[in-house]
N, CA, C and O of each residue as an XYZ file, in Angstrom:
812
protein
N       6.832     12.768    -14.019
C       6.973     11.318    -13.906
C       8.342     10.985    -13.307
O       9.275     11.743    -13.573
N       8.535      9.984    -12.570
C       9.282      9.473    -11.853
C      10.765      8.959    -13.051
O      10.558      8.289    -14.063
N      11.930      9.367    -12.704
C      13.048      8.672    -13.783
C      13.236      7.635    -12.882
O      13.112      7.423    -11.676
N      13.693      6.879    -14.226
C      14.981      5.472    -13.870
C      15.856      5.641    -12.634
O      15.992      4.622    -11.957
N      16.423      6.654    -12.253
C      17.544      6.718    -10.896
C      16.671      7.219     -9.627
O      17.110      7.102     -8.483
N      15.355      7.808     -9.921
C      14.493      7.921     -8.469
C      13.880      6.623     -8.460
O      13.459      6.264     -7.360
N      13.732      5.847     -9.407
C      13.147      4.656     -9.072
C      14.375      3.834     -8.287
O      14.413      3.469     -7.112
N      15.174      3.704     -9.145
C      15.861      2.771     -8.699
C      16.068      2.400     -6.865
O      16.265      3.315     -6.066
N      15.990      1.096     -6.482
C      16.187      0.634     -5.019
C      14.916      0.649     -4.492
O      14.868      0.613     -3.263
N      13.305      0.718     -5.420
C      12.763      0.791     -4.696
C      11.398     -0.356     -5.239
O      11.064     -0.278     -6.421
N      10.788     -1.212     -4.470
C       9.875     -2.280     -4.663
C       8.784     -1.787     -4.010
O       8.860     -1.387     -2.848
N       7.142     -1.772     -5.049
C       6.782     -1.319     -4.701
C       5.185     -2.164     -4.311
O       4.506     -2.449     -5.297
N       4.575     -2.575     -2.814
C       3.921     -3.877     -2.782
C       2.418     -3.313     -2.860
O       2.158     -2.436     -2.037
N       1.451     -3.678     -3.693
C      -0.125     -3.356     -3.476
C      -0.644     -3.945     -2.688
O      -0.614     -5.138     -2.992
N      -1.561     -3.616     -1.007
C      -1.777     -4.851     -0.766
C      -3.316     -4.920     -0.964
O      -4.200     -4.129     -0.635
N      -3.352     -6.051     -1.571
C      -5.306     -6.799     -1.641
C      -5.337     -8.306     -1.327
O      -5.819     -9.208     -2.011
N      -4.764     -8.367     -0.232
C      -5.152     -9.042      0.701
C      -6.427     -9.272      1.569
O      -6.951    -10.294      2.012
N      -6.753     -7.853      1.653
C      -7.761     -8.118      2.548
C      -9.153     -8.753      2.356
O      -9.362     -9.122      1.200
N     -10.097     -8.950      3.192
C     -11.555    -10.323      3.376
C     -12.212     -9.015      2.809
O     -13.266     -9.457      2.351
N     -12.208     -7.586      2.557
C     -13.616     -7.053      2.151
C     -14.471     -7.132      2.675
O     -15.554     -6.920      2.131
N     -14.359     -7.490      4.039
C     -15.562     -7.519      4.842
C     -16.761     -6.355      4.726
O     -17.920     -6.682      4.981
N     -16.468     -5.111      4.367
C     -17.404     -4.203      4.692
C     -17.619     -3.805      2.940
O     -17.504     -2.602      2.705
N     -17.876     -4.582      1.892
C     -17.871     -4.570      0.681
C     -18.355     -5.998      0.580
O     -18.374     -6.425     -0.574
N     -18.731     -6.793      1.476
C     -19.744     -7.889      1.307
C     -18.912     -9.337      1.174
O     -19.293    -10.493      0.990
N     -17.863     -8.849      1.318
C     -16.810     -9.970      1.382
C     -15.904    -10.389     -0.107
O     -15.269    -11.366     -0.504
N     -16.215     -9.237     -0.553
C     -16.058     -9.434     -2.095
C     -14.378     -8.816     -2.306
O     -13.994     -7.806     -1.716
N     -13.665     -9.465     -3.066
C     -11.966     -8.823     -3.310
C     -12.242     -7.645     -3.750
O     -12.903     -7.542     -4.783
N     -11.872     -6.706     -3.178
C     -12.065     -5.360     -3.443
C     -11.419     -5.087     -4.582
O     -11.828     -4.404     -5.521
N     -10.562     -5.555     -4.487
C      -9.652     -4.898     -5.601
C      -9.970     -5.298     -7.292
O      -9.548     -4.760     -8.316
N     -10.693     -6.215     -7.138
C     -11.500     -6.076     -8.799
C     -12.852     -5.543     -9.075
O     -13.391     -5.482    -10.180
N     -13.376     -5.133     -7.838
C     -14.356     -4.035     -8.015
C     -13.916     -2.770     -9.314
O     -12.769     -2.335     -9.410
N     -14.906     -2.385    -10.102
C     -14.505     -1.671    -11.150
C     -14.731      0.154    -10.673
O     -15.601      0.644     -9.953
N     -13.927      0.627    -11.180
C     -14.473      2.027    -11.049
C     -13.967      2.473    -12.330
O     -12.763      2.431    -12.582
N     -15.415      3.186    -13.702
C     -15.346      3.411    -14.372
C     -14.703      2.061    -15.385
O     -13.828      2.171    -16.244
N     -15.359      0.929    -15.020
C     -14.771      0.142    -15.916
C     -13.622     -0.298    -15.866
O     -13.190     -0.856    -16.875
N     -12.824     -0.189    -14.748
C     -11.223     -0.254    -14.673
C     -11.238     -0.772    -13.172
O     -12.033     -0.158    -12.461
N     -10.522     -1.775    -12.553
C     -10.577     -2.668    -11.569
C      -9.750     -1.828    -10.809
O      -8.725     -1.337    -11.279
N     -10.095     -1.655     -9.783
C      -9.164     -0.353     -8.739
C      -8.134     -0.962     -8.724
O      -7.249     -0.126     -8.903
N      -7.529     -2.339     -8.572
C      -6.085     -3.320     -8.714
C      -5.289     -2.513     -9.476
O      -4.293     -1.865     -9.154
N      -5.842     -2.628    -10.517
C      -5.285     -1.778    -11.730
C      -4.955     -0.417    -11.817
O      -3.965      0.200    -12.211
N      -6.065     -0.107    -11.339
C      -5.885      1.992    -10.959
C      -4.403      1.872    -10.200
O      -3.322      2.193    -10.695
N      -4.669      1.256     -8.695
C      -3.284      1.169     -7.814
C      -2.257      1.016     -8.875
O      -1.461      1.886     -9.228
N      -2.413     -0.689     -9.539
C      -0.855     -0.964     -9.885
C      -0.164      0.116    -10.977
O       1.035      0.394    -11.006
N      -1.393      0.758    -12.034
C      -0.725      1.271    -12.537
C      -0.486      2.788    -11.919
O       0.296      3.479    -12.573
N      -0.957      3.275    -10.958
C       0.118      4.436    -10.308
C       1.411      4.098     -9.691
O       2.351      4.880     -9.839
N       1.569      2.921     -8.956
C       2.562      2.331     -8.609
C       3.591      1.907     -8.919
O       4.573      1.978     -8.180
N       3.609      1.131    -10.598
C       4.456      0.797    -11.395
C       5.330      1.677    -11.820
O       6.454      1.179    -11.763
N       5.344      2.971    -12.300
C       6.003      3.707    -12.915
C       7.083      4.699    -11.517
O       7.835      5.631    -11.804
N       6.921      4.311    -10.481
C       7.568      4.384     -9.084
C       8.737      3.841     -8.727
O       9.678      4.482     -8.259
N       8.716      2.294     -8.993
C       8.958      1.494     -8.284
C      10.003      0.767     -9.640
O       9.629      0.709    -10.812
N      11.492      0.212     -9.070
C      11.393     -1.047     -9.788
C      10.866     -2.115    -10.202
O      10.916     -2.560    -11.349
N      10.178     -2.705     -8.994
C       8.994     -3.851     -9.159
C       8.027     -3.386     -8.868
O       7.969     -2.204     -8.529
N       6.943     -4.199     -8.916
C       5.305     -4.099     -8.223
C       5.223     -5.495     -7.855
O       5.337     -6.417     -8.663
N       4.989     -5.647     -6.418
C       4.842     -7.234     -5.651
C       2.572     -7.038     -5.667
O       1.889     -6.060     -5.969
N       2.301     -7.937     -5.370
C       0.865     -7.869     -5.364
C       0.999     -8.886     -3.921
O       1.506    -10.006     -3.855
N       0.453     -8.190     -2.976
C      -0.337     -9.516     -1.863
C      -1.293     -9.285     -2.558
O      -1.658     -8.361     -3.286
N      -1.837    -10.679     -2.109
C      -3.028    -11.257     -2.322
C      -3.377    -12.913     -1.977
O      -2.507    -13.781     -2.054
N      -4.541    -13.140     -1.656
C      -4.571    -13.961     -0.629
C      -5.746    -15.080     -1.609
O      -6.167    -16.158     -1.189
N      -6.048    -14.526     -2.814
C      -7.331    -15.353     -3.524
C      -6.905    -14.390     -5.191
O      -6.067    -13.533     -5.473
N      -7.796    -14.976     -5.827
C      -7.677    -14.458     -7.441
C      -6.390    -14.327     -7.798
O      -6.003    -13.418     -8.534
N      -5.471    -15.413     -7.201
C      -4.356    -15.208     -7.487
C      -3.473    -15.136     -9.325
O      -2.448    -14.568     -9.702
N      -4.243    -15.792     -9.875
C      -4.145    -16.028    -11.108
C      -3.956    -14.052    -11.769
O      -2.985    -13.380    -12.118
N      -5.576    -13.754    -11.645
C      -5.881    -12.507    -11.919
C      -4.778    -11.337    -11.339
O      -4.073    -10.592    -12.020
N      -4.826    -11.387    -10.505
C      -3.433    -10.411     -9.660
C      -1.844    -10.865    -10.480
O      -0.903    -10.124    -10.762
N      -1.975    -12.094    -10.669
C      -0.502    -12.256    -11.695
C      -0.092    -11.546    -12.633
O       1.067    -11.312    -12.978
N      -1.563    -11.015    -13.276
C      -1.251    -10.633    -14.379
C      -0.639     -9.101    -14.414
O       0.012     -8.625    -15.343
N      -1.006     -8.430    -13.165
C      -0.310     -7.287    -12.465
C       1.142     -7.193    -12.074
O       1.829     -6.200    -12.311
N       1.553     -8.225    -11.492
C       2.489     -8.028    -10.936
C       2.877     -9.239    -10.293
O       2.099    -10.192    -10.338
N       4.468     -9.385     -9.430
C       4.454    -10.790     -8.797
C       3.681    -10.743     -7.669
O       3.690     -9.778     -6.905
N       2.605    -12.315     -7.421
C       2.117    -12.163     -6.652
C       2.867    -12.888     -4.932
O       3.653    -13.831     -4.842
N       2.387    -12.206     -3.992
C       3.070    -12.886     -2.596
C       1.769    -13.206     -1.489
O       0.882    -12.398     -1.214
N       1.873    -14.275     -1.065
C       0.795    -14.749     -0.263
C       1.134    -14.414      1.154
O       2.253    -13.924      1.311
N       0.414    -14.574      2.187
C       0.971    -14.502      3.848
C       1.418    -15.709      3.735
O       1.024    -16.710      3.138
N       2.586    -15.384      4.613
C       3.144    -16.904      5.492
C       2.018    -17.508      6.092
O       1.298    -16.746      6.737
N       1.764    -18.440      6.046
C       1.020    -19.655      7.214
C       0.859    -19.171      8.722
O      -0.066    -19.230      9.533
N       2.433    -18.560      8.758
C       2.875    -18.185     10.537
C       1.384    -17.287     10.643
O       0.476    -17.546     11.433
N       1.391    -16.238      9.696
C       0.919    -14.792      9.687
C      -0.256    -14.623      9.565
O      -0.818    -13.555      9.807
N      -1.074    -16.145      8.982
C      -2.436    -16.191      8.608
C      -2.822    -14.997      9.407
O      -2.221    -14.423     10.315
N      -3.837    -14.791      8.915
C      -4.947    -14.129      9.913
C      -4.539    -12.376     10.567
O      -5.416    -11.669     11.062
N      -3.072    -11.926     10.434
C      -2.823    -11.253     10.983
C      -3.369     -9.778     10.379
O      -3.049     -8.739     10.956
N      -4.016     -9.767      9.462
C      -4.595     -8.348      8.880
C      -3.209     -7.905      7.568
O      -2.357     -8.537      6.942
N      -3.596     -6.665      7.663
C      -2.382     -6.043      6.408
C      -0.747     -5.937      7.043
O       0.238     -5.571      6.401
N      -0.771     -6.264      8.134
C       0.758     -6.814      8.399
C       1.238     -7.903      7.646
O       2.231     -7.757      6.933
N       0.540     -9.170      7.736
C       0.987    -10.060      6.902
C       1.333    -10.028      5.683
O       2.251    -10.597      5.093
N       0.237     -9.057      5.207
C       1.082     -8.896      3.800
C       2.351     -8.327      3.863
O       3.340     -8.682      3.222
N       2.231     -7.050      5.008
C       3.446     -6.338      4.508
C       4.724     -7.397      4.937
O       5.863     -7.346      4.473
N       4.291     -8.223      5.798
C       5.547     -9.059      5.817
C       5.828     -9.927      4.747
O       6.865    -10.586      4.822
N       4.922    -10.081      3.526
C       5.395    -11.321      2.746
C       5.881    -10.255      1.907
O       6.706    -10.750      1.139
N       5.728     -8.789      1.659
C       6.200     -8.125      0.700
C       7.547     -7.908      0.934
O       8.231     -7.951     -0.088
N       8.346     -7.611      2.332
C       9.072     -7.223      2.682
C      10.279     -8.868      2.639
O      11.504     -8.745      2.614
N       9.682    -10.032      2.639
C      10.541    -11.091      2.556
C      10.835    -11.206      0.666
O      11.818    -11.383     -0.053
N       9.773    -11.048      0.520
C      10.459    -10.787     -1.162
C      10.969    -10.124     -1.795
O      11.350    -10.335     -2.946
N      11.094     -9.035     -1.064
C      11.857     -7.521     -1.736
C      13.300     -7.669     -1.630
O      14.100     -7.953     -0.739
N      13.336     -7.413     -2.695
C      15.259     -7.407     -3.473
C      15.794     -5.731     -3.561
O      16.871     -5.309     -3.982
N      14.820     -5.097     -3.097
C      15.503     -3.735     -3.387
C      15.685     -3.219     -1.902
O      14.991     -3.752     -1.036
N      16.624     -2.162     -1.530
C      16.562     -1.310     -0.352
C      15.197     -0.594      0.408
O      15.299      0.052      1.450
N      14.152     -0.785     -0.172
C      13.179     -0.085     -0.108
C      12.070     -0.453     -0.343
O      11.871     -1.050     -1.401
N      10.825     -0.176      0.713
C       9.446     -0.954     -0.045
C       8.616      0.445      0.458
O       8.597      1.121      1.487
N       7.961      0.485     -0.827
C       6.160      1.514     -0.111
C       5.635      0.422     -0.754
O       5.988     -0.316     -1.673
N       4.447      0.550      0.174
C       3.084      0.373      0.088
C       1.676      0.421      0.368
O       1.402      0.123      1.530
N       0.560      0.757     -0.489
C      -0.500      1.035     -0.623
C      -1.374     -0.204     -0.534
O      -0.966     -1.362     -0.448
N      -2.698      0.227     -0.570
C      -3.787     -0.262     -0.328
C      -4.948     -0.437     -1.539
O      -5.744      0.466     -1.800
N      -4.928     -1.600     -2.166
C      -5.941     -1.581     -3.793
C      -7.078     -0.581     -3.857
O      -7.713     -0.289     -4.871
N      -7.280     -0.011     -2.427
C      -8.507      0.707     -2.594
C      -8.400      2.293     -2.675
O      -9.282      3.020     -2.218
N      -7.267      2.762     -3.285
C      -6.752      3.855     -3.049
C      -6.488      4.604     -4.641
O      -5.499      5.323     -4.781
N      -7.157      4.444     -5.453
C      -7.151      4.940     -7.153
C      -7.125      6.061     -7.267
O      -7.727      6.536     -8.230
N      -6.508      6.848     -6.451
C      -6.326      8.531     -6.676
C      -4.571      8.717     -5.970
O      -4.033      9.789     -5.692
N      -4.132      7.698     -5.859
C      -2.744      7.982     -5.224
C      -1.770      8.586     -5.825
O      -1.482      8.382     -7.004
N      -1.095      9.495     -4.965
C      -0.394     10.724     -5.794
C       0.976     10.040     -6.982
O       1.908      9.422     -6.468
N       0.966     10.096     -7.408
C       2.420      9.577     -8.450
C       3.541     10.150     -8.002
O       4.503      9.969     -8.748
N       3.711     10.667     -7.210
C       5.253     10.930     -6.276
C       5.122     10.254     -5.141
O       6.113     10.261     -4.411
N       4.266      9.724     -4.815
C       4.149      8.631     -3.544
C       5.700      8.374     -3.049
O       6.273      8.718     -2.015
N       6.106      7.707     -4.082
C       7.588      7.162     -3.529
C       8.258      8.384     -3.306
O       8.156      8.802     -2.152
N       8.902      9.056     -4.074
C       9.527      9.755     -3.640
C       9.182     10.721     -2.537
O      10.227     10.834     -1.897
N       8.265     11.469     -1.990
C       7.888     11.922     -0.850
C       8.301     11.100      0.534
O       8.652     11.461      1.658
N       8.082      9.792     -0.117
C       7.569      8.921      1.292
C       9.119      8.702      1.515
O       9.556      8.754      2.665
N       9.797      8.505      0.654
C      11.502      8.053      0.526
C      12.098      9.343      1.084
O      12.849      9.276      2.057
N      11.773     10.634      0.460
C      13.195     11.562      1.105
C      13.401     11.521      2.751
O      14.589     11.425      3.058
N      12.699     11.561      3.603
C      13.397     11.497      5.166
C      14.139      9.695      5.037
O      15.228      9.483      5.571
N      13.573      8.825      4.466
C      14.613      7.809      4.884
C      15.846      8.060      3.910
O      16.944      7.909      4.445
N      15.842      8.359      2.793
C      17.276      8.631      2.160
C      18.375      9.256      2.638
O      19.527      9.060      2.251
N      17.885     10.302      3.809
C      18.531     10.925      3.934
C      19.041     10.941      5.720
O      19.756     11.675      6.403
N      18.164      9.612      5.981
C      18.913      9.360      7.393
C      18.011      9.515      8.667
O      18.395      9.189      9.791
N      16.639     10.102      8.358
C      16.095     10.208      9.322
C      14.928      9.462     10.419
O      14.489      9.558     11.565
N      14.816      8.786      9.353
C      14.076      7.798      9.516
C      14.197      6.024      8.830
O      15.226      5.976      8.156
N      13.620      4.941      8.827
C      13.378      3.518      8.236
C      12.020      3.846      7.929
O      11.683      3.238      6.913
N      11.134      4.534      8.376
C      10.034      4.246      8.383
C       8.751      5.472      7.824
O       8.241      6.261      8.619
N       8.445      5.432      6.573
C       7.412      6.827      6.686
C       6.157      6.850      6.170
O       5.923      6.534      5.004
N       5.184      7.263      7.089
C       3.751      6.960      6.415
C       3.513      8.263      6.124
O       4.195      9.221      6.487
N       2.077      8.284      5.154
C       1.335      9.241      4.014
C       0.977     10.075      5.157
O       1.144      9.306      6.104
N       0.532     11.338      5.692
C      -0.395     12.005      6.145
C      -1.227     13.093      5.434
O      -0.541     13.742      4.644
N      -2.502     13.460      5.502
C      -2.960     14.541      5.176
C      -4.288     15.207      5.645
O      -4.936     14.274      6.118
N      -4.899     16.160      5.734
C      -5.401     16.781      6.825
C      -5.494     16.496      7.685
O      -6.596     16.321      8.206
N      -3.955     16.234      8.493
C      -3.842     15.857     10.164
C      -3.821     14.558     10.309
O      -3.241     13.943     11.203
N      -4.701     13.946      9.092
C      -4.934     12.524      9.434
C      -4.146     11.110      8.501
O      -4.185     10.706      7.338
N      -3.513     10.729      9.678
C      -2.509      9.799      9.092
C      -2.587      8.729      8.302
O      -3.413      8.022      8.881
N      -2.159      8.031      7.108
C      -3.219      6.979      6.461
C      -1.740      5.744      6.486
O      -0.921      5.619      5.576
N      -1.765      4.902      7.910
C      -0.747      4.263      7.626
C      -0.526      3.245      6.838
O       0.633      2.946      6.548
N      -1.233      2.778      6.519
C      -0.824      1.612      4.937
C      -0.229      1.838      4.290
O       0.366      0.970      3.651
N      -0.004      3.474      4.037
C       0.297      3.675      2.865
C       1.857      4.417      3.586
O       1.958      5.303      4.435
N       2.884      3.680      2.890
C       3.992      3.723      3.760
C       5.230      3.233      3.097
O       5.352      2.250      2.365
N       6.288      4.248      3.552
C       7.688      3.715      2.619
C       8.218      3.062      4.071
O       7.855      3.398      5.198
N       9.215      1.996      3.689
C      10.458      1.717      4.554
C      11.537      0.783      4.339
O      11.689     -0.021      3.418
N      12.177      0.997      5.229
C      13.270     -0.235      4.916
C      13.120     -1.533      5.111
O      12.349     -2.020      5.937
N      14.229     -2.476      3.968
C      13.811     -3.813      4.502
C      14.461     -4.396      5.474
O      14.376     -5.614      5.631
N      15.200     -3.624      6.267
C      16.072     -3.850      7.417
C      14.628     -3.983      8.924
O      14.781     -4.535     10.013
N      13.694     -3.452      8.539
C      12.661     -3.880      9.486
C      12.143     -4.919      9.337
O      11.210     -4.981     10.137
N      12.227     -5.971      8.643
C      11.394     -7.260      8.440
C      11.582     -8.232     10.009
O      10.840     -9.198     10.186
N      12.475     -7.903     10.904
C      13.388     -8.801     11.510
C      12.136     -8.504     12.645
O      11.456     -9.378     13.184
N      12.009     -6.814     12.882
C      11.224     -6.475     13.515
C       9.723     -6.822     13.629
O       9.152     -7.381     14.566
N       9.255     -6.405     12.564
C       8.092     -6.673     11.739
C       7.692     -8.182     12.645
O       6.888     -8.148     13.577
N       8.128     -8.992     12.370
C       8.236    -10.282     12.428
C       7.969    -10.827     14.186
O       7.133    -11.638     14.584
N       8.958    -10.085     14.961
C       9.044    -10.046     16.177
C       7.946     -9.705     16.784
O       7.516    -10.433     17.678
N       7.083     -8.194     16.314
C       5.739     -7.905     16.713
C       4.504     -8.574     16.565
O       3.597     -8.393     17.377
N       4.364     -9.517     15.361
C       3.517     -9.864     14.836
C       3.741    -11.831     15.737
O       2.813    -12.615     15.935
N       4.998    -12.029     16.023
C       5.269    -12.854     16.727
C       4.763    -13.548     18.404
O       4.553    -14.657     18.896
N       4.747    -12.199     18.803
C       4.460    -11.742     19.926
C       2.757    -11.555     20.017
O       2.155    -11.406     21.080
N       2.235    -11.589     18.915
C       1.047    -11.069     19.049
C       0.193     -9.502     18.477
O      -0.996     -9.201     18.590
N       1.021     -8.940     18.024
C       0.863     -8.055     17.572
C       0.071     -7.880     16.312
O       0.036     -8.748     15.440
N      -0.698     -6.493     16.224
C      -1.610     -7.001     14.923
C      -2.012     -5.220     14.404
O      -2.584     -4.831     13.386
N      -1.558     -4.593     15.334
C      -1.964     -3.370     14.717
C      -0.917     -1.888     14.006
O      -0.209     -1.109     14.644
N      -1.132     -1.919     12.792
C       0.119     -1.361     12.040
C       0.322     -0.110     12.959
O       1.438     -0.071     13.477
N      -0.568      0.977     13.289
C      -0.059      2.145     13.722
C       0.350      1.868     15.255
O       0.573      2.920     15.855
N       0.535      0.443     16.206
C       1.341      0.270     17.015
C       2.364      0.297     16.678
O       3.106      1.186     17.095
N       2.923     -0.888     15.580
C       4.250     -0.987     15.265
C       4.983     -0.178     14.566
O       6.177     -0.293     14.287
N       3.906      1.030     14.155
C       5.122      1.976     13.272
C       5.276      3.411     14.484
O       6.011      4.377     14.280
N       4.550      3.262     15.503
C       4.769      4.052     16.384
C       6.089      3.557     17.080
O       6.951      4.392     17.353
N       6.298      2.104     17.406
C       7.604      1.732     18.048
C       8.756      2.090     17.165
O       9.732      2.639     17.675
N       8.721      1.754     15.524
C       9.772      2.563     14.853
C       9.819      3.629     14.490
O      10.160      3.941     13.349
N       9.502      4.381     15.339
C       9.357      5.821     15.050
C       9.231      6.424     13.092
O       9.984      6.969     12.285
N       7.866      5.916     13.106
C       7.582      6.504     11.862
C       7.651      8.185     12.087
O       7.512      8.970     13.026
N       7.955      8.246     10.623
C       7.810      9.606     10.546
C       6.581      9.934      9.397
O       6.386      9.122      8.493
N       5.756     11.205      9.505
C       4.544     11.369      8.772
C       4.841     12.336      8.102
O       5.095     13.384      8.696
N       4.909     12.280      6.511
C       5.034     12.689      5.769
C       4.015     13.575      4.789
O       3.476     12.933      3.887
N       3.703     15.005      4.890
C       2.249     16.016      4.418
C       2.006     15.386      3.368
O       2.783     14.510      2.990
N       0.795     15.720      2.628
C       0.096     15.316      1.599
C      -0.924     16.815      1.056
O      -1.190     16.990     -0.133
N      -1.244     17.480      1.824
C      -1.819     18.196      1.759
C      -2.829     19.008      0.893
O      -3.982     19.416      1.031
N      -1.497     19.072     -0.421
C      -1.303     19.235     -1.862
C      -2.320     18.267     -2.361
O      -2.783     18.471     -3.483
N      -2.664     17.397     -1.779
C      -3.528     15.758     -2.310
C      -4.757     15.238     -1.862
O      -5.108     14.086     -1.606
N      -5.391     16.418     -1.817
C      -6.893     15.962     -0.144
C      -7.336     14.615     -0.939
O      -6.872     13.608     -0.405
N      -7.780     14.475     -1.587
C      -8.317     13.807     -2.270
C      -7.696     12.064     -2.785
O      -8.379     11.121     -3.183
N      -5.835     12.153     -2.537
C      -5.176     11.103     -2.904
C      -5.565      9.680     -1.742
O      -5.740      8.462     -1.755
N      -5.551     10.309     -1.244
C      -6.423      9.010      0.372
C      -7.536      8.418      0.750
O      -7.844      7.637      1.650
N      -8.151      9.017     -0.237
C      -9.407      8.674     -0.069
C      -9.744      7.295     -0.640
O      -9.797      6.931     -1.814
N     -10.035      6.378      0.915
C     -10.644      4.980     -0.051
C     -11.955      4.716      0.030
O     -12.838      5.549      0.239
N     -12.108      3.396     -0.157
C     -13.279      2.976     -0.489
C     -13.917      2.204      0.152
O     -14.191      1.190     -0.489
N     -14.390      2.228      1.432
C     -14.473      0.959      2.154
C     -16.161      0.268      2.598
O     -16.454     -0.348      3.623
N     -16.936      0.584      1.591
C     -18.515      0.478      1.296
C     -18.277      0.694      0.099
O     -17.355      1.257     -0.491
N     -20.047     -0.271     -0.494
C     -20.457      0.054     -1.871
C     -20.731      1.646     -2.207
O     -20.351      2.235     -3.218
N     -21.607      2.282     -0.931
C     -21.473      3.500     -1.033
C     -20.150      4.626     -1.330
O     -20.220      5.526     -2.167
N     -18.939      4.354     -0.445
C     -18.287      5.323     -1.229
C     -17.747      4.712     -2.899
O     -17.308      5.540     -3.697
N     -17.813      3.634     -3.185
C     -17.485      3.374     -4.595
C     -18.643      4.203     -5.512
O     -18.375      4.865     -6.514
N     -19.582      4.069     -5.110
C     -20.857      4.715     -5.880
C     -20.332      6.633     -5.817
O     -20.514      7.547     -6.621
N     -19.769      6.587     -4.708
C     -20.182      8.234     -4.705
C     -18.928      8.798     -5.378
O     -19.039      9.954     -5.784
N     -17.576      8.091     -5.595
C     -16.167      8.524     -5.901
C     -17.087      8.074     -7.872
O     -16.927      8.800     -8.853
N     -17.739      7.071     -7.869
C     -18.092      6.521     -9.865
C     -18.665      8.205    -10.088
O     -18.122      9.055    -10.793
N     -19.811      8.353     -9.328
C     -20.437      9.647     -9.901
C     -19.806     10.800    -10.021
O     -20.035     11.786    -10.721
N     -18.852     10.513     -9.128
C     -18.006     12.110     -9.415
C     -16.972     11.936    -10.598
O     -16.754     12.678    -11.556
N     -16.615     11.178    -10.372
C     -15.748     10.297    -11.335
C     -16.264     10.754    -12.849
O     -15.626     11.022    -13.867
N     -17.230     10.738    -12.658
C     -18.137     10.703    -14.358
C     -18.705     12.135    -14.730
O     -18.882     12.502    -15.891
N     -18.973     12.915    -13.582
C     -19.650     14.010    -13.206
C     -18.831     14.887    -12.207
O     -19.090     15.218    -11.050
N     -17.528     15.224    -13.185
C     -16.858     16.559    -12.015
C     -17.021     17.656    -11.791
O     -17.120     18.345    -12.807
N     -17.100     18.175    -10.859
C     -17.742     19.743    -10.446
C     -16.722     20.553    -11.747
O     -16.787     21.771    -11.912
């Protein structure tokens, strides 16, 4: 488990923001798995990370409170996908540091932060997303809040797609390997059904 001084400097944002479009339009993130609202799965891997836990969220705002503080998109940002959130997370963050994940992600490794943090601690980067078998999962992502300025500029301009803009700040991709399984989301009723049964029924 994560101590008090690896946490420290670091805010940590869930985002469930998104329309759920391919889940019927439904907030994903109170979908249950095993009785337990994946919101919850996230926040509580997240919490014990992080100094804070910010929640985007764009509806059930009440419900998401009870998680964590909640942050809406700017007006500017409507519409812009999971950038917007990350920009309302990144205008509220009081610490040096933000990761963040995706509500649909209830297997996320509990060193998240720290993995995702050592190349920026140490100078090499602002910017670092999750990877694992080859395949990059950028949501899920530490960085500085010295990019908001940026952030802002892209999304200004028109911009709307995260693995453009973390390609311009030279993200760096960070293995997972150790974790096949930590990335895996949910983005149909079907994979919720097929992660419950295993869930209940492990090899």
């Amino acid at each position: 488990m994560s101590t008090r001084s690896e946490n420290e400097g670091i805010t940590a944002l869930l985002l469930a923001g998104g329309q759920g479009s391919r889940m019927g339009g439904v907030d994903k993130g109170w979908l249950e798995l095993d009785g337990v609202a994946l919101a919850e799965r996230v926040a509580a891997r997240l919490r014990p990370q992080a100094d804070t836990l910010l929640i985007s969220a764009n509806r059930n705002l009440e419900r998401y409170a009870a998680l964590g503080r909640v942050v809406t998109d700017a007006a500017e940002f409507a519409n812009c996908g999971p950038l917007a959130g990350l920009e309302a997370g990144l205008a509220a963050c009081e610490t040096t540091w933000l990761i963040a994940a995706p509500c649909d992600l209830p297997l996320l490794p509990e060193n998240l932060a720290a993995r995702l943090l050592a190349p920026l601690r140490d100078g090499r980067s602002q910017l670092a997303v999750a990877r694992s078998g080859g395949q990059a999962h950028p949501v899920c992502m530490a960085l500085s809040i010295s990019l908001l300025p940026s952030l802002r500029d892209y999304l200004r301009g028109g911009g709307r797609r995260v693995r453009e803009w973390q390609a311009r700040e030279n993200a760096l991709a960070v293995d997972f390997d150790d974790a096949p399984q930590a990335f895996r989301n949910l983005n149909s009723p079907e994979d919720l059904a097929r992660l419950e049964e295993e869930w209940r029924n492990p090899a």
